[in-house]
PyMOL commands that place a pseudoatom at each C-alpha (Angstrom):
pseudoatom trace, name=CA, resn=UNK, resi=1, chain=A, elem=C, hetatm=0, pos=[43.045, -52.984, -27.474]
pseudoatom trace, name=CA, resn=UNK, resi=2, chain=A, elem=C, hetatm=0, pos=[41.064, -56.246, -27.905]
pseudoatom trace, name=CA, resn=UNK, resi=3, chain=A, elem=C, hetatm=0, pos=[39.953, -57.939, -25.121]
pseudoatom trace, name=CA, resn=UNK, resi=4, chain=A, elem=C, hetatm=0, pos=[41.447, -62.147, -25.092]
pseudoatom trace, name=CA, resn=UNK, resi=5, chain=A, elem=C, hetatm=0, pos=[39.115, -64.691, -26.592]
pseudoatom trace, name=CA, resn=UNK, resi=6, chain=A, elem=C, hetatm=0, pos=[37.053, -66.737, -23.720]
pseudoatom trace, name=CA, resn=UNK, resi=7, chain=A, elem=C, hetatm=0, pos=[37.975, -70.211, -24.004]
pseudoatom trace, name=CA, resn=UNK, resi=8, chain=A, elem=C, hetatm=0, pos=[34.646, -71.443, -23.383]
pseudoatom trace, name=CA, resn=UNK, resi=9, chain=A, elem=C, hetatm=0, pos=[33.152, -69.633, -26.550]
pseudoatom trace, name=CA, resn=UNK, resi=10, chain=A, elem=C, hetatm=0, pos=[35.726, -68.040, -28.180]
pseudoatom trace, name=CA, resn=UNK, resi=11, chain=A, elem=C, hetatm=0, pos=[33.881, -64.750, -28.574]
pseudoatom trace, name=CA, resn=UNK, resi=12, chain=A, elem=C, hetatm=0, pos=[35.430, -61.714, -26.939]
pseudoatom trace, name=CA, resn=UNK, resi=13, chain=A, elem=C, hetatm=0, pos=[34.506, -60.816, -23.615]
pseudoatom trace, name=CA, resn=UNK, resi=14, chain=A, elem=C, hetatm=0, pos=[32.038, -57.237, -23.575]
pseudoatom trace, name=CA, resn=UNK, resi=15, chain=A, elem=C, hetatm=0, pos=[33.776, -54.034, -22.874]
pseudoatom trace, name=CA, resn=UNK, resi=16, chain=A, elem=C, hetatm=0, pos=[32.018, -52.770, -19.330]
pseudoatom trace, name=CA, resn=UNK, resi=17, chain=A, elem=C, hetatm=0, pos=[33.460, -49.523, -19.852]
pseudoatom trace, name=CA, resn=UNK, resi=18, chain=A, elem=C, hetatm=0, pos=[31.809, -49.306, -23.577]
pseudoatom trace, name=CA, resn=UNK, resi=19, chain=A, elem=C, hetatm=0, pos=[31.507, -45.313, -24.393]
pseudoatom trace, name=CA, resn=UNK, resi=20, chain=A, elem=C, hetatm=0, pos=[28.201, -45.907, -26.041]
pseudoatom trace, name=CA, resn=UNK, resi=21, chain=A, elem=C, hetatm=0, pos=[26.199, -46.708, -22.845]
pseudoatom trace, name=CA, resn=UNK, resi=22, chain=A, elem=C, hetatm=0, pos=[27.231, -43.338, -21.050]
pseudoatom trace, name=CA, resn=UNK, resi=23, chain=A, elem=C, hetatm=0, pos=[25.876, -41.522, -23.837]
pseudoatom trace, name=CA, resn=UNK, resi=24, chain=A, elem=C, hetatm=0, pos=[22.842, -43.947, -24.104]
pseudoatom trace, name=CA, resn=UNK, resi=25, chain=A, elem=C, hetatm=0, pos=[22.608, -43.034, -20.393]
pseudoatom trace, name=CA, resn=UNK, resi=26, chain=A, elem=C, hetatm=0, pos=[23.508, -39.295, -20.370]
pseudoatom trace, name=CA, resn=UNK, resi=27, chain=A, elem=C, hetatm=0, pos=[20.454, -38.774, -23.409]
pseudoatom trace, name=CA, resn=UNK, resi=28, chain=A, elem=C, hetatm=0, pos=[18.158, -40.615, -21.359]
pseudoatom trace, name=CA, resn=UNK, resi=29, chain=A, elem=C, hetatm=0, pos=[19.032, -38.693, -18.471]
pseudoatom trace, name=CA, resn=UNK, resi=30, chain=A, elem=C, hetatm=0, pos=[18.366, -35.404, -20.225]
pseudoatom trace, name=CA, resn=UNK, resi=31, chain=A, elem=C, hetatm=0, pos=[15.660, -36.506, -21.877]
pseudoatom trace, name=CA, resn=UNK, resi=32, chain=A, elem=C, hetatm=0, pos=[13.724, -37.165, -18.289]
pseudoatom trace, name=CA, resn=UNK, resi=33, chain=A, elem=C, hetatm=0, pos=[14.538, -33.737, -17.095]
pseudoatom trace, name=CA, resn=UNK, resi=34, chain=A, elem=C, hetatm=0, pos=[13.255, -31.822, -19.995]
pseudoatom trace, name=CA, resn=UNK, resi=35, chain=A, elem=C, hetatm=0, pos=[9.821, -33.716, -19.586]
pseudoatom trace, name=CA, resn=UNK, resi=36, chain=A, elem=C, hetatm=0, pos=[9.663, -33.708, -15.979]
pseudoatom trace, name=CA, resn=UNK, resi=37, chain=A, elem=C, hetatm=0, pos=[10.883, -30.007, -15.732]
pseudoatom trace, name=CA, resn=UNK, resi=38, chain=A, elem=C, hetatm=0, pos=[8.549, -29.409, -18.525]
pseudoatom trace, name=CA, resn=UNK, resi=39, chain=A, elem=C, hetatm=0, pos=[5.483, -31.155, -16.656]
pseudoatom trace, name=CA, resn=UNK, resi=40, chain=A, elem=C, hetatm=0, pos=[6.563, -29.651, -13.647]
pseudoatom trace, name=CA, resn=UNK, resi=41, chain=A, elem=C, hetatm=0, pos=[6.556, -26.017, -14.876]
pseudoatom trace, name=CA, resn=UNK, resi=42, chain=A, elem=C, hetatm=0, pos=[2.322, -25.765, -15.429]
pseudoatom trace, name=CA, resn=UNK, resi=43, chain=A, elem=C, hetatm=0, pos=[1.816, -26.767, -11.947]
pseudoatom trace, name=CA, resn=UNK, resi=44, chain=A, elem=C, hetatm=0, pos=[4.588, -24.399, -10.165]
pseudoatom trace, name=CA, resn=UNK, resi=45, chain=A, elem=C, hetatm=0, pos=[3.251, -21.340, -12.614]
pseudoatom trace, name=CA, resn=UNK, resi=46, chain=A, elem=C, hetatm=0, pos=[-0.440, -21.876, -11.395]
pseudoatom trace, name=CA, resn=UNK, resi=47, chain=A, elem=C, hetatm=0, pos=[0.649, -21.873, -7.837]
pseudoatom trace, name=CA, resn=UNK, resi=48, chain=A, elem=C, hetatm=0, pos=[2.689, -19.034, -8.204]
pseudoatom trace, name=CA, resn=UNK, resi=49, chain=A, elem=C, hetatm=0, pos=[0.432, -16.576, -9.574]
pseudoatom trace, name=CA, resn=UNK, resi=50, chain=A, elem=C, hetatm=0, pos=[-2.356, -17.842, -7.104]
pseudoatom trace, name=CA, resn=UNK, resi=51, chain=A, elem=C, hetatm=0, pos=[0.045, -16.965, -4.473]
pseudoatom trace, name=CA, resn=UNK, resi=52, chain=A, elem=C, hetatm=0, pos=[1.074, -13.363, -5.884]
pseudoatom trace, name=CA, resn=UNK, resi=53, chain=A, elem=C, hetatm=0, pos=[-2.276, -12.583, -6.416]
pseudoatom trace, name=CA, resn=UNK, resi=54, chain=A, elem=C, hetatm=0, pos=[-2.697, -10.050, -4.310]
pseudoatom trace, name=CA, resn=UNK, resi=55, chain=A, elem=C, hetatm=0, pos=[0.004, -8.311, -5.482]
pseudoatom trace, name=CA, resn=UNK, resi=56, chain=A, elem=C, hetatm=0, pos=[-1.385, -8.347, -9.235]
pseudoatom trace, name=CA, resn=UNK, resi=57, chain=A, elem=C, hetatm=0, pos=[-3.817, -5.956, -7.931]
pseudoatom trace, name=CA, resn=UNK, resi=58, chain=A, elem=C, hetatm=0, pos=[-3.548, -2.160, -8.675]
pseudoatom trace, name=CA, resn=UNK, resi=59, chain=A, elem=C, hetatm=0, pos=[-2.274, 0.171, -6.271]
pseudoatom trace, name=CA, resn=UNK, resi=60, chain=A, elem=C, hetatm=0, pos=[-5.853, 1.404, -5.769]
pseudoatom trace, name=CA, resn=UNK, resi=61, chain=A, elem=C, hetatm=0, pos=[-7.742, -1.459, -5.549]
pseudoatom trace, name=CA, resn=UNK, resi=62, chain=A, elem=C, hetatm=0, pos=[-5.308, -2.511, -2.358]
pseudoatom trace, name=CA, resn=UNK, resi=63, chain=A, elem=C, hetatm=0, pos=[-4.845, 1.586, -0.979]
pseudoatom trace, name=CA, resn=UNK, resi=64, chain=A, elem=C, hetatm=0, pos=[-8.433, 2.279, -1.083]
pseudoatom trace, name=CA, resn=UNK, resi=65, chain=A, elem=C, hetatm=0, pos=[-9.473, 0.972, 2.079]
pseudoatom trace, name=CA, resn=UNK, resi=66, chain=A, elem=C, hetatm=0, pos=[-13.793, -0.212, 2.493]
pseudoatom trace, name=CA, resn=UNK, resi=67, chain=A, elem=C, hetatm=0, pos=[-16.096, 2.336, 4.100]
pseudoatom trace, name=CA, resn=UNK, resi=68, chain=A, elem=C, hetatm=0, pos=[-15.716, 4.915, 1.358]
pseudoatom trace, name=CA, resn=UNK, resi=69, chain=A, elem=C, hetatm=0, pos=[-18.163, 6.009, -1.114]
pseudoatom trace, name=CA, resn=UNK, resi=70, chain=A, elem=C, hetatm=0, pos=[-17.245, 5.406, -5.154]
pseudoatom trace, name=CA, resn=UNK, resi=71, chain=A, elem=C, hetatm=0, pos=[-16.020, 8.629, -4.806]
pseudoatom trace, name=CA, resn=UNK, resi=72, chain=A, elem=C, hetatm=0, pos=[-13.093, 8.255, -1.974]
pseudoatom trace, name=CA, resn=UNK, resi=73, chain=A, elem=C, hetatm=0, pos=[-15.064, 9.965, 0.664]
pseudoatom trace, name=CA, resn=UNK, resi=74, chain=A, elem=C, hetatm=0, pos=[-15.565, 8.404, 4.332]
pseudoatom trace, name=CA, resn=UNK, resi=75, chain=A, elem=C, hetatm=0, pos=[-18.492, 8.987, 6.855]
pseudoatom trace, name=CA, resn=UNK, resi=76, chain=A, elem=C, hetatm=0, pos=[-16.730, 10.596, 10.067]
pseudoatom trace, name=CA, resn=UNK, resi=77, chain=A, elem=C, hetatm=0, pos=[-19.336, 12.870, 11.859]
pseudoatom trace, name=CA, resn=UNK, resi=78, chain=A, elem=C, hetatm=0, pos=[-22.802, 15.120, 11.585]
pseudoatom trace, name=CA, resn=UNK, resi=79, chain=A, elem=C, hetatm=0, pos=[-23.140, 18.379, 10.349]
pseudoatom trace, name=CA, resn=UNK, resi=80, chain=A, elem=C, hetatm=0, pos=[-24.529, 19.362, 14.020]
pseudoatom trace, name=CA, resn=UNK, resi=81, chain=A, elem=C, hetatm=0, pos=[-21.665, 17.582, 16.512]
pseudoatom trace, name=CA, resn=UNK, resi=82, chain=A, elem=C, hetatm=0, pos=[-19.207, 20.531, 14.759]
pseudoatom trace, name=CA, resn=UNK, resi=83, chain=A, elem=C, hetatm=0, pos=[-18.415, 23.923, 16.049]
pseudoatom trace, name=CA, resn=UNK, resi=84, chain=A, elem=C, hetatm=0, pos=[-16.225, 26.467, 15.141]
pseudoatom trace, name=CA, resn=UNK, resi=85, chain=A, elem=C, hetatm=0, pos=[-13.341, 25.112, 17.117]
pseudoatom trace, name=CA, resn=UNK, resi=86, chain=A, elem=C, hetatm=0, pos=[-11.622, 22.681, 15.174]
pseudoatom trace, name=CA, resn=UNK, resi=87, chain=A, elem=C, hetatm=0, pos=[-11.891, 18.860, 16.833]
pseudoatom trace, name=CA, resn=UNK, resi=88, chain=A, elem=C, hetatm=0, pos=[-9.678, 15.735, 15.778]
pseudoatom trace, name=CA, resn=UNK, resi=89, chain=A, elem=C, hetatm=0, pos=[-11.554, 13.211, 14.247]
pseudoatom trace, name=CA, resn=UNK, resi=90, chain=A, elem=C, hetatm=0, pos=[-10.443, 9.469, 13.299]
pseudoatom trace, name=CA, resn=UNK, resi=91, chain=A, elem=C, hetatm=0, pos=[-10.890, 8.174, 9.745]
pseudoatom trace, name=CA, resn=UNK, resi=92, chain=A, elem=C, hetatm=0, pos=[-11.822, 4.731, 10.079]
pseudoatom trace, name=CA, resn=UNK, resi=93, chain=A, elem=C, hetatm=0, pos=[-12.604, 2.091, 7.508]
pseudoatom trace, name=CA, resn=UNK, resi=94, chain=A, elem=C, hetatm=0, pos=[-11.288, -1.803, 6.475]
pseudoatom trace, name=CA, resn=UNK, resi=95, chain=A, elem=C, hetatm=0, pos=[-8.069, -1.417, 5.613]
pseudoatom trace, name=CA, resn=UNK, resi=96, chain=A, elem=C, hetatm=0, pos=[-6.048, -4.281, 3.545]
pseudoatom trace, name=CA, resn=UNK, resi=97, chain=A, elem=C, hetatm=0, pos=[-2.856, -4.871, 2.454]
pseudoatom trace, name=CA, resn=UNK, resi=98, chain=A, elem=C, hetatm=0, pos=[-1.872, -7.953, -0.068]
pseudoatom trace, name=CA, resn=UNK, resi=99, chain=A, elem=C, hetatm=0, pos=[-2.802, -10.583, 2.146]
pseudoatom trace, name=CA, resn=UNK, resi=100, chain=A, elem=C, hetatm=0, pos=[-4.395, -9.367, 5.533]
pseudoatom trace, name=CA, resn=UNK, resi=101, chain=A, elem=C, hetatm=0, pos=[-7.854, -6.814, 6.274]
pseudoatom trace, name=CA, resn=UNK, resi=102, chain=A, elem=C, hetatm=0, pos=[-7.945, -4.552, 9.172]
pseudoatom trace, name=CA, resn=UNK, resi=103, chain=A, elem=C, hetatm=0, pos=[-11.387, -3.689, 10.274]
pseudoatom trace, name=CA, resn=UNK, resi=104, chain=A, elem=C, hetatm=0, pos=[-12.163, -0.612, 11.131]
pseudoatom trace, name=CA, resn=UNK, resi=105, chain=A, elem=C, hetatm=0, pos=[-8.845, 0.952, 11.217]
pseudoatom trace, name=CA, resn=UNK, resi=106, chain=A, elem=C, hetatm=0, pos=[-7.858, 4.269, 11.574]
pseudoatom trace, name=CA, resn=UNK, resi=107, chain=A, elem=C, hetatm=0, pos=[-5.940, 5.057, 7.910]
pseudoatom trace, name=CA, resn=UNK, resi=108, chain=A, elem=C, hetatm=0, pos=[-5.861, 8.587, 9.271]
pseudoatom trace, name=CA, resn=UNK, resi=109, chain=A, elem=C, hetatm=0, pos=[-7.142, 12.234, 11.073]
pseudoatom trace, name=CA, resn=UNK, resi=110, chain=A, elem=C, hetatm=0, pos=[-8.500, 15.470, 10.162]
pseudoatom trace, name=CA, resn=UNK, resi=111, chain=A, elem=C, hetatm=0, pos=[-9.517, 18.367, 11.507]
pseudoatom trace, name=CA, resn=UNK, resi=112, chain=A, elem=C, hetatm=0, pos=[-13.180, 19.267, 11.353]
pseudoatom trace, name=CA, resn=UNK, resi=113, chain=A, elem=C, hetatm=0, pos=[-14.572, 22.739, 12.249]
pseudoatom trace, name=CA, resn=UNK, resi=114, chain=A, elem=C, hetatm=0, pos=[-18.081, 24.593, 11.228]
pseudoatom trace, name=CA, resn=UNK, resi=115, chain=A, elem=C, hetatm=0, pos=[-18.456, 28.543, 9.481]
pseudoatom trace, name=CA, resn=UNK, resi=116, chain=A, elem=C, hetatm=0, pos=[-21.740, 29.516, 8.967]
pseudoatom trace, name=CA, resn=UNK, resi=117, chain=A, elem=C, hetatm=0, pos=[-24.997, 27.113, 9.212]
pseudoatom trace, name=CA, resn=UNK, resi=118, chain=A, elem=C, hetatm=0, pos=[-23.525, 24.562, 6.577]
pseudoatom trace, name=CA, resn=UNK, resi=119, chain=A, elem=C, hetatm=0, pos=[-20.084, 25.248, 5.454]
pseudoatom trace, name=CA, resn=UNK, resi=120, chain=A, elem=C, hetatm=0, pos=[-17.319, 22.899, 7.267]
pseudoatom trace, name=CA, resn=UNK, resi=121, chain=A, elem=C, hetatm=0, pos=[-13.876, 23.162, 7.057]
pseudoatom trace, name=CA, resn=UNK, resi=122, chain=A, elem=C, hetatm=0, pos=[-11.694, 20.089, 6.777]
pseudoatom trace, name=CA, resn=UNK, resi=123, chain=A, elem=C, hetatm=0, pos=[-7.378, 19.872, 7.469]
pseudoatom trace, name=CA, resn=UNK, resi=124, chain=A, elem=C, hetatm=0, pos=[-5.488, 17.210, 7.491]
pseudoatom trace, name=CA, resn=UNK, resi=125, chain=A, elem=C, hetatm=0, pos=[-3.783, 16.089, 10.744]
pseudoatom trace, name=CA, resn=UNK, resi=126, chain=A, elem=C, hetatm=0, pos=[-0.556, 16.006, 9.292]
pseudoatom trace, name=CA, resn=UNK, resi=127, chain=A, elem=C, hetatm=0, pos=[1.941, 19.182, 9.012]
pseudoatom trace, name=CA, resn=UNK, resi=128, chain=A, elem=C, hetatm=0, pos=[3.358, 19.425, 5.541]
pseudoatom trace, name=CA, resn=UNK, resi=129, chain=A, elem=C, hetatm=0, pos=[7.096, 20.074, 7.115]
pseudoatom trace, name=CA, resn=UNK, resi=130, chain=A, elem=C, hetatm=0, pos=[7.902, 16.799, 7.879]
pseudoatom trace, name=CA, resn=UNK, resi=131, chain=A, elem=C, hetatm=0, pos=[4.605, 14.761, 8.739]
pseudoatom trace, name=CA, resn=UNK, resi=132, chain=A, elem=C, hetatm=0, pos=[4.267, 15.172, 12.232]
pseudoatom trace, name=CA, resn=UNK, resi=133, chain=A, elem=C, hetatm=0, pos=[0.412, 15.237, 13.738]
pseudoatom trace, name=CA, resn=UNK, resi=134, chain=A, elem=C, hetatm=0, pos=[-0.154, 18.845, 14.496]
pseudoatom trace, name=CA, resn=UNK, resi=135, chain=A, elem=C, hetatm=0, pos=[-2.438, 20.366, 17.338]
pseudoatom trace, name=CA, resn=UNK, resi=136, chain=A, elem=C, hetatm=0, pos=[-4.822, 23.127, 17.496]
pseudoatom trace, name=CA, resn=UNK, resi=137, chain=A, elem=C, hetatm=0, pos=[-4.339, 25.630, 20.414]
pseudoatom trace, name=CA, resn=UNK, resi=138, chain=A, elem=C, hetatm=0, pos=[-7.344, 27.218, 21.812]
pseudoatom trace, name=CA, resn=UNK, resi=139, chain=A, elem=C, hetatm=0, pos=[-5.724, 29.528, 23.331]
pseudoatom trace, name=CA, resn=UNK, resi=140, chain=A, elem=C, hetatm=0, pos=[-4.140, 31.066, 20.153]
pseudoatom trace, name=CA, resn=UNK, resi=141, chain=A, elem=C, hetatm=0, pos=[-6.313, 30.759, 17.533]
pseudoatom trace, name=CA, resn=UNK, resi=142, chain=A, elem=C, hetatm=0, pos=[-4.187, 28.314, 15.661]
pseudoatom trace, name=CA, resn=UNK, resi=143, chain=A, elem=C, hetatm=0, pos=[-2.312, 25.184, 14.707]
pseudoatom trace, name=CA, resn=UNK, resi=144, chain=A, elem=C, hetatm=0, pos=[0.900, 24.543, 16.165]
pseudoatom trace, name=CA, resn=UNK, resi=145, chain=A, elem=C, hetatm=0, pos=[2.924, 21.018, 15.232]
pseudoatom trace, name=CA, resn=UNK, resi=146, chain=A, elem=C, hetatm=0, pos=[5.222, 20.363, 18.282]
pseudoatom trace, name=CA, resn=UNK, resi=147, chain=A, elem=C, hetatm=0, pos=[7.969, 18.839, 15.881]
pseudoatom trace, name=CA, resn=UNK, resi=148, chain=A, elem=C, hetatm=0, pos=[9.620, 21.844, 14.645]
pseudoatom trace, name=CA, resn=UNK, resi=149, chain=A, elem=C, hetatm=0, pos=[7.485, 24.669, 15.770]
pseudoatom trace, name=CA, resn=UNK, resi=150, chain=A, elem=C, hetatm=0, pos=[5.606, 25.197, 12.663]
pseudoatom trace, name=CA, resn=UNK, resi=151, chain=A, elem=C, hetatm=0, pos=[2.796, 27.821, 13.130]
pseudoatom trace, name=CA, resn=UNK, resi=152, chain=A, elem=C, hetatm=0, pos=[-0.989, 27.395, 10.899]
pseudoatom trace, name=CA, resn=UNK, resi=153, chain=A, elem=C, hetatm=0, pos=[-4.221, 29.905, 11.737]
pseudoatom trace, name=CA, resn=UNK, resi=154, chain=A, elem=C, hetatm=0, pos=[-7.089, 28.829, 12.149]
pseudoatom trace, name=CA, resn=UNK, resi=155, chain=A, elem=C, hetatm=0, pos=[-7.775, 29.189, 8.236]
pseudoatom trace, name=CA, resn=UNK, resi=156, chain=A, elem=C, hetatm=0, pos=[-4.830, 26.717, 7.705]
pseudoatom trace, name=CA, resn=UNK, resi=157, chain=A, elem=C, hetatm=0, pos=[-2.640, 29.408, 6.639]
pseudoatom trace, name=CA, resn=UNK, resi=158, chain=A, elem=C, hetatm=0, pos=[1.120, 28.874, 7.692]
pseudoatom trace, name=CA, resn=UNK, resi=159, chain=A, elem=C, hetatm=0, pos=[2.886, 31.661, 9.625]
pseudoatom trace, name=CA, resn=UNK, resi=160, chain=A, elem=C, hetatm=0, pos=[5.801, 32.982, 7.812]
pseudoatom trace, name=CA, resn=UNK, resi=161, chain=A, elem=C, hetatm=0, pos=[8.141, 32.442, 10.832]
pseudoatom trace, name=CA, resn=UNK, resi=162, chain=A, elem=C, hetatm=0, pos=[7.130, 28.752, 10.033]
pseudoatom trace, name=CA, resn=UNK, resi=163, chain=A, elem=C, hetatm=0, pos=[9.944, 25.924, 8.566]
pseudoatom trace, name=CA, resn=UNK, resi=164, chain=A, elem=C, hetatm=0, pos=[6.991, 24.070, 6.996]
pseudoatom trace, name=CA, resn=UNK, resi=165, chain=A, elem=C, hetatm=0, pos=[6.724, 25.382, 3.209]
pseudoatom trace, name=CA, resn=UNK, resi=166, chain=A, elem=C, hetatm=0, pos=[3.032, 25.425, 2.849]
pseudoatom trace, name=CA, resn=UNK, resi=167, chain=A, elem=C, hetatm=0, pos=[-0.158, 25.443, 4.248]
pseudoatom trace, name=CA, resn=UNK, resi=168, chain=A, elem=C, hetatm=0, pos=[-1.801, 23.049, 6.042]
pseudoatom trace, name=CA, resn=UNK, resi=169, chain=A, elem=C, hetatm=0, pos=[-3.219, 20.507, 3.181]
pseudoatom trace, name=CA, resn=UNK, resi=170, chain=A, elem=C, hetatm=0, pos=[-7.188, 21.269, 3.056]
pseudoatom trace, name=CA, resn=UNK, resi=171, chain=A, elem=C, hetatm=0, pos=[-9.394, 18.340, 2.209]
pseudoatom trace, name=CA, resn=UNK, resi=172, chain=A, elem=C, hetatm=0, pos=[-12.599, 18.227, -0.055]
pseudoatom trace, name=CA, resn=UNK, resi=173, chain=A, elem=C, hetatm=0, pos=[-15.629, 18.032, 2.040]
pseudoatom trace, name=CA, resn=UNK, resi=174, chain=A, elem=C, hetatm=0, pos=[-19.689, 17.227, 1.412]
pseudoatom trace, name=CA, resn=UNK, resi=175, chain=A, elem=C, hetatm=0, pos=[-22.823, 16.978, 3.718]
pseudoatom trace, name=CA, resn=UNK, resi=176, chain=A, elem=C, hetatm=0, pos=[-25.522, 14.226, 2.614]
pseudoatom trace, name=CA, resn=UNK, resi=177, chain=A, elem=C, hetatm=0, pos=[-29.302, 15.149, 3.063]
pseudoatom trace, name=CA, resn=UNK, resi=178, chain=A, elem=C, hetatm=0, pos=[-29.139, 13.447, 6.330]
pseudoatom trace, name=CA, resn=UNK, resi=179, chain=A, elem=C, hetatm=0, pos=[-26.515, 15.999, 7.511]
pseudoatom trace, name=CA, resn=UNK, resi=180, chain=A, elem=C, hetatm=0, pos=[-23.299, 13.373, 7.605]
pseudoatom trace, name=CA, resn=UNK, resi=181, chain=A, elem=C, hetatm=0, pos=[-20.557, 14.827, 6.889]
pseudoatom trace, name=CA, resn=UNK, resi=182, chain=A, elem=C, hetatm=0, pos=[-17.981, 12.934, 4.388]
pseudoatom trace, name=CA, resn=UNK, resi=183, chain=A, elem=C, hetatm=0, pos=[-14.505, 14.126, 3.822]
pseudoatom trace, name=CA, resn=UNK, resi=184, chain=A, elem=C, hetatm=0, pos=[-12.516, 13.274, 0.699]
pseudoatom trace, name=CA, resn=UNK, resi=185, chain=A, elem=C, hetatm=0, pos=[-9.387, 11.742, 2.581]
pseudoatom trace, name=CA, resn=UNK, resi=186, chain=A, elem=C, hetatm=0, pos=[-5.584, 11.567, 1.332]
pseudoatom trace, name=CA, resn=UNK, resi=187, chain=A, elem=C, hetatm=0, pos=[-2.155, 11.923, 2.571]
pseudoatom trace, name=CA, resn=UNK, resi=188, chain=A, elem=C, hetatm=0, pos=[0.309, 14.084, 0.695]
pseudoatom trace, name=CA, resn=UNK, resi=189, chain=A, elem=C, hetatm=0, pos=[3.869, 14.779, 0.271]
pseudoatom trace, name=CA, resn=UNK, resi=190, chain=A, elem=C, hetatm=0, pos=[5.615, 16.304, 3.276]
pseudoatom trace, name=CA, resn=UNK, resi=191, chain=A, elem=C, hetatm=0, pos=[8.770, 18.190, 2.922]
pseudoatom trace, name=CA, resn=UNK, resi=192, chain=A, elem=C, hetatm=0, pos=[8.057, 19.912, -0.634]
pseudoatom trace, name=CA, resn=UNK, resi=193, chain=A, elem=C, hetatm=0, pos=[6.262, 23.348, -1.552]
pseudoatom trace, name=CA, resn=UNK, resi=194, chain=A, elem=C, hetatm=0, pos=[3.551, 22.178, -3.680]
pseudoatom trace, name=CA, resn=UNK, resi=195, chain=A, elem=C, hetatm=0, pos=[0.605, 20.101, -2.628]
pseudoatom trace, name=CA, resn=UNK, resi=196, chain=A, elem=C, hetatm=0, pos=[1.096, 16.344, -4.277]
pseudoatom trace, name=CA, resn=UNK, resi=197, chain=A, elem=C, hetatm=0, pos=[-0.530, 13.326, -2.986]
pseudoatom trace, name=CA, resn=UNK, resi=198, chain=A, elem=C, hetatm=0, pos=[1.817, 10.778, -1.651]
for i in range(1, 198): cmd.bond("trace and resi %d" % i, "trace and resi %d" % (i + 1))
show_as sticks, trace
zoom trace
């Protein structure tokens, strides 16, 4: 419908409600968030992957805590401070998540006891049942983990009557000239028959 002539110059007065300008303005609209999220995007990528960083890093690289040798071994006593009783000691070394470092932490425990003039013998704290720290009884000659009765001698060999379904998990062991001795340290799976790390 045509809009009435204006007197004054007989030309017809504009259409406010014209559908050309809300397309004009609906294109230009679009147009500014393409290119501004298309700007945007660079900066927000960069940021993101500085911030995830950490987590780009392999499993290794953040597991393997500092204080170990290239070969996953850690420092924890001398050849002469063992006997043949089995002693508790700490593992300790820098541990770090994604974001954070723990100094000297303890990641862990093993048990550390001497046969013959060099040969050392090296457990695991943990029992294999269900991952509760076990003890080692004097008295008896043996392991005992207080969590479900679960029986080891003294060789780490689990007493039949036992609920855990394996022996105690032996660790890799070496003496340096200086007569340090390093232990090969990892945690396993607790629960199943077979020895697999965790």
């Amino acid at each position: 419908m045509s809009q009435p002539p204006i007197p004054e110059t007989g030309r017809p007065e504009p259409d406010v409600f014209s559908p050309i300008e809300p397309r004009r303005g609906f294109m230009t609209q679009l147009t500014a968030v393409v290119v501004g999220g298309l700007v945007g995007i660079f900066p927000a990528a960069v940021g993101l992957a500085t911030f995830l960083n950490p987590l780009r890093k392999s499993a290794k690289q953040r597991q393997m805590p500092e204080g170990s040798d290239t070969e996953g071994y850690y420092r924890v006593t001398t050849l002469e401070s063992l006997s043949a009783i089995p002693q508790a000691f700490k593992i300790i070394a820098d541990r770090k998540d994604a974001w954070n470092t723990f100094p000297k932490d303890a990641i862990g425990a093993v048990f550390l006891s001497r046969s013959g003039s060099s040969e050392v013998r090296a457990f695991n704290v943990t029992c294999p049942h269900a991952g509760c720290a076990v003890d080692y009884k004097a008295a008896k000659g043996a392991y005992h983990c207080p969590c479900h009765n679960s029986s080891f001698a003294a060789d780490g060999k689990r007493d039949p009557k036992s609920p855990s379904a394996r022996d105690l998990d032996s660790l890799p062991v070496k003496i340096d000239v200086n007569g340090a001795v390093w232990v090969k340290y990892q945690d396993f799976k607790t629960g199943d028959k077979e020895k697999k790390p965790a």
